[in-house]
C-alpha positions as CSV (number, residue, x, y, z in Angstrom):
1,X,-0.3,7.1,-1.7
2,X,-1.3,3.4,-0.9
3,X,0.5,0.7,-3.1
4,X,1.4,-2.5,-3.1
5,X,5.0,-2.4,-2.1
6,X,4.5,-0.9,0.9
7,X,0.5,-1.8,2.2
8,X,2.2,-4.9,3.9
9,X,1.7,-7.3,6.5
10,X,4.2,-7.1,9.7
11,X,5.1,-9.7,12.2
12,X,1.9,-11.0,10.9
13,X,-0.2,-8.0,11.7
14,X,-1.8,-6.5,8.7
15,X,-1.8,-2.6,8.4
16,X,-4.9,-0.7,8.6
17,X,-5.5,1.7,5.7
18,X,-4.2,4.6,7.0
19,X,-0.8,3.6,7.3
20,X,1.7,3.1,4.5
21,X,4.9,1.3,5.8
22,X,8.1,1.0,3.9
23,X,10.2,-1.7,5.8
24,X,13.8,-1.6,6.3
25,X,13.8,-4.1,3.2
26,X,12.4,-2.0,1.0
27,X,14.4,1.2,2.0
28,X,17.5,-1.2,1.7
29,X,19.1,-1.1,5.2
30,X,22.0,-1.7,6.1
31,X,21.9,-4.7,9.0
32,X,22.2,-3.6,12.6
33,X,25.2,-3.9,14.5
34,X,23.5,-5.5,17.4
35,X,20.1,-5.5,18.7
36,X,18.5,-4.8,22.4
37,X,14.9,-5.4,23.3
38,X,12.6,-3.7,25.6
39,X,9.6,-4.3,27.1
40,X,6.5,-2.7,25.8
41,X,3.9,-1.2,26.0
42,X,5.6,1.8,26.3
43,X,3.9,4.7,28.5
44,X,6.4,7.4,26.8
45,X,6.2,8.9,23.2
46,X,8.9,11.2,22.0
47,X,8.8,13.3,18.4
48,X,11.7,14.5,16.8
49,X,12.4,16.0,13.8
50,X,15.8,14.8,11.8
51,X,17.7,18.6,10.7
52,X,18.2,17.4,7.7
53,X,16.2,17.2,4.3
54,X,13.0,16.8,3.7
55,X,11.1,14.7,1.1
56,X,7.9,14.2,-0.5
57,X,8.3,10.3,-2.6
58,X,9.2,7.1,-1.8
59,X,12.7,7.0,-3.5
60,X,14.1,10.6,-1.9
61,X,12.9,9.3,1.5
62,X,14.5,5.9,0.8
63,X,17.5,7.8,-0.1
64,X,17.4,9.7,3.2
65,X,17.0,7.0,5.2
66,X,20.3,5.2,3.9
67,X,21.8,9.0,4.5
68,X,20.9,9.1,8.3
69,X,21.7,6.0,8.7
70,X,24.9,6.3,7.4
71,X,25.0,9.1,9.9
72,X,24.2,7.3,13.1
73,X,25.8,4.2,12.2
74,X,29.2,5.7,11.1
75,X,29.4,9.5,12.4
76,X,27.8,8.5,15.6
77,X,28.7,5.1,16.2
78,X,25.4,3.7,17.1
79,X,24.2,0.1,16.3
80,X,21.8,1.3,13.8
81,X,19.4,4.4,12.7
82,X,18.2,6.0,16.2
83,X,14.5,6.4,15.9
84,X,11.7,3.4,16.1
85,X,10.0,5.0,12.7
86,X,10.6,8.0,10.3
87,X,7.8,9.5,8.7
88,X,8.3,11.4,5.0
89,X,6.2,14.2,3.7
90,X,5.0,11.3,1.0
91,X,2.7,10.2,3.9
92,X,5.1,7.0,4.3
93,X,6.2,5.8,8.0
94,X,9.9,4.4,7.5
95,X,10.6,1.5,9.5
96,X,14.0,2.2,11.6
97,X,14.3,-0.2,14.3
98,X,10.3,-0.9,15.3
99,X,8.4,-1.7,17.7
100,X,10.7,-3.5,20.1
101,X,13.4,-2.3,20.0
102,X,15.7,-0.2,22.3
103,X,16.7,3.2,20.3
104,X,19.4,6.1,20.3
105,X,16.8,8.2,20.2
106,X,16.1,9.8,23.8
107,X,19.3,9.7,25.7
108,X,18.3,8.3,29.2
109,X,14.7,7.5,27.7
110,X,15.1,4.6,24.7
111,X,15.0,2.1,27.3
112,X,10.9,3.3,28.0
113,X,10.0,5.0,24.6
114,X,9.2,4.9,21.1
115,X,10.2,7.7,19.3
116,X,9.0,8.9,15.6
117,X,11.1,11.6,13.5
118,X,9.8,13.5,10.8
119,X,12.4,13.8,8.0
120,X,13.4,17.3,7.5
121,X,14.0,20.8,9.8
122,X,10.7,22.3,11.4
123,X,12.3,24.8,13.2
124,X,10.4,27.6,11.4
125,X,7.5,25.4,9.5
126,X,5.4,22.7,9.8
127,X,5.5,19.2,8.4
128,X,2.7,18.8,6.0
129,X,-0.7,17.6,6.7
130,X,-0.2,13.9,5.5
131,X,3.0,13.4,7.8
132,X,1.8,14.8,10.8
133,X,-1.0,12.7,10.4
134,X,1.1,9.2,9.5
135,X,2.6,10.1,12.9
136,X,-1.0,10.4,14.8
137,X,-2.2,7.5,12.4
138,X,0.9,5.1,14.2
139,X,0.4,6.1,17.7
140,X,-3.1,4.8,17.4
141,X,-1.7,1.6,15.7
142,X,0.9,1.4,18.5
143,X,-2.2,1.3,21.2
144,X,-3.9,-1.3,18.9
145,X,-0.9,-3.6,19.0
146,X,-0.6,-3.2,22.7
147,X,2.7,-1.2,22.0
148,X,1.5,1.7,23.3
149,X,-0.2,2.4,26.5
150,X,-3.5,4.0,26.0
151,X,-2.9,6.7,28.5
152,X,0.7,7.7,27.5
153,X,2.3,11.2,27.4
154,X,3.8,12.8,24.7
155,X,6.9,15.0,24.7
156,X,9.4,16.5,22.1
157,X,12.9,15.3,22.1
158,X,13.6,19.1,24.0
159,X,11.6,18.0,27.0
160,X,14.5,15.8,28.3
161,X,17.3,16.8,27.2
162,X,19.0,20.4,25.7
163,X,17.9,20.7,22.3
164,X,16.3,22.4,20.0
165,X,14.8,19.1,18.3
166,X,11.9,19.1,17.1
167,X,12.4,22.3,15.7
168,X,10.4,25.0,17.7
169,X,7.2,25.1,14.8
170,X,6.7,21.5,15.3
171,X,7.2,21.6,18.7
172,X,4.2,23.9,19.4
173,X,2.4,22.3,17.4
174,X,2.6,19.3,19.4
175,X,1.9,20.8,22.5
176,X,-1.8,21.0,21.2
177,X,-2.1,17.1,20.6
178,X,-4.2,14.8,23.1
179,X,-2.0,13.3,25.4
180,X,1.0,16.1,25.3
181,X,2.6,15.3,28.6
182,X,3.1,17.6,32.4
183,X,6.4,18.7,32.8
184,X,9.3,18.2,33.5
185,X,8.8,14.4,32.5
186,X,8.8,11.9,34.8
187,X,10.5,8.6,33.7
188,X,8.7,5.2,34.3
189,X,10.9,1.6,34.8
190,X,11.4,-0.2,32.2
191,X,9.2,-3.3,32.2
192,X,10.5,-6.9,31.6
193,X,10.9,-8.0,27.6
194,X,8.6,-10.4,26.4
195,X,8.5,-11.3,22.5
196,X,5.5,-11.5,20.8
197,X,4.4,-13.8,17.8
């Protein structure tokens, strides 16, 4: 699963092992309309699923990614794709708008969470094995980074808002990870942006 192209180095922090990144280079993004910080780390973690199609290689996921994009940009009218990262079935985390970076993920939340969405509709199956754990494997990294709070709480998109994302199979699944928050969810304050070199 590991190659070249995408075992990178990002904002000067080499990836560990586990993680495969495709950047938004390499998916061949379209440029964002505008761009709002936030402060991290970030005590919140939210998963979603996308509803649309799944895929399992580099190129179909690249070609999804320009799709939903497409979608939230255009149809939607946001300043770019919605989630911080996407995560195939090839194993591959797709870079949407990172670490930093306010989303349109969360509505009321994407000023105090990073979201990841798995590409394809788990309303009735699971992601496999290799995304589900890409999405573990970058939550970890997150912490490392100082991204992510060590002690944060996970929820599914459905927690905050009416939904069915991330698809009810997914969703219970979830609910048996380390960390899965109390609810109803209680929002922190955002904290104060500083960049990082």
């Amino acid at each position: 699963m590991m190659d070249k192209k995408t075992k990178a180095v990002i904002n000067g922090n080499p990836l560990p092992n586990n993680i495969c990144l495709v950047t938004r280079a390499e998916w061949e993004a379209k440029p964002s309309k505008e761009i709002n910080y936030m402060g991290t780390p970030v005590s919140r973690v939210f998963i979603h699923h996308t509803a649309m199609e799944q895929c399992f290689n580099q190129d179909d996921c690249s070609t999804e990614m320009r799709t939903i994009q497409d979608f939230h940009q255009i149809t939607r009218g946001w300043d770019d794709i919605g989630y911080n990262f996407l995560i195939g079935e090839d194993g591959r985390v797709y870079e949407g708008r990172g670490w930093d970076r306010i989303g349109a993920h969360t509505y009321g939340w994407n000023d105090v969470a990073i979201a990841f969405s798995i590409m394809g509709d788990f309303s009735s199956k699971l992601p496999d094995a290799v995304a589900l754990q890409a999405v573990q494997n970058m939550i970890s990294y997150g912490i490392t980074l100082g991204k992510i709070t060590p002690d944060y709480k996970l929820y599914g998109h459905r927690d905050v808002r009416a939904t069915t994302c991330p698809g009810d199979t997914l969703y219970n699944h979830i609910q048996t990870w380390d960390h899965f928050g109390d609810l109803p969810p209680v929002k922190p304050s955002p904290i104060p942006y500083v960049p990082t070199y």
